[in-house]
C-alpha angles and dihedrals in degrees: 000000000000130000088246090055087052092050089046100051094045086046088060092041085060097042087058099049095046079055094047092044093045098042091042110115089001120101123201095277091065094064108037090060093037131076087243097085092085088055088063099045085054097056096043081053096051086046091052096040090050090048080063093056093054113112113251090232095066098041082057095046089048094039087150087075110097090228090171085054083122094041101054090058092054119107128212111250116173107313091328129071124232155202117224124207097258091055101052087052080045087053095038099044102038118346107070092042103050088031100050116358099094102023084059089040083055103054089039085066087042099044107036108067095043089051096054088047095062101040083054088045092055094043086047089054086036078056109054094036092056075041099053083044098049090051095051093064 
């Protein structure tokens, strides 16, 4: 996994809990007649615009993980696809949560130490090898 993968990911995990911790105890109505509408449709955009950074490779390896979970509640309108307002409540209440939450939290404890192994195993061999060409002069 790449450092970007990893961001991003922890970029989506934080998006989702802002949402839980906003919608709990709020139903859709109070959002629909408050200014915080606009709130919930940010961070289901920087969800959605996250899911895009993540490697390939890794959507392929964790091909489980529903990575089109904002797509698909997308609705065709004209030539563009959108997101209406229910859905983004839909995305920002349960969705995201029950969709992405665990599955992310669980590559995160699969991904990251290899990850960081590997990052310490290149800087040891950087290392020596600064190390070799420093002892030869």
């Amino acid at each position: 996994m790449n450092k970007k993968s990893i961001i991003a990911i922890e970029k989506i995990l934080n998006c989702i809990n802002e949402l839980e911790i906003i919608c709990t105890g709020r139903d859709d109505s109070y959002f629909y007649d408050s200014y915080e509408m606009p709130i919930l449709c940010s961070l289901v955009n920087e969800v959605e615009i996250n899911l895009n950074k993540i490697s390939t490779k890794i959507k392929r390896k964790y091909d489980n993980v529903n990575w089109c979970v904002i797509d698909s509640y997308k609705e065709q309108d004209g030539e563009f696809k959108i997101l209406k307002m229910g859905k983004v409540w839909e995305l920002a209440n349960i969705v995201l949560k029950k969709e992405l939450k665990r599955d992310l939290s669980n590559i995160l404890k699969m991904e990251l130490p290899i990850y960081y192994t590997n990052y310490c195993n290149q800087q040891h061999e950087r290392f020596l090898k600064n190390k070799k060409f420093t002892n030869m002069d």
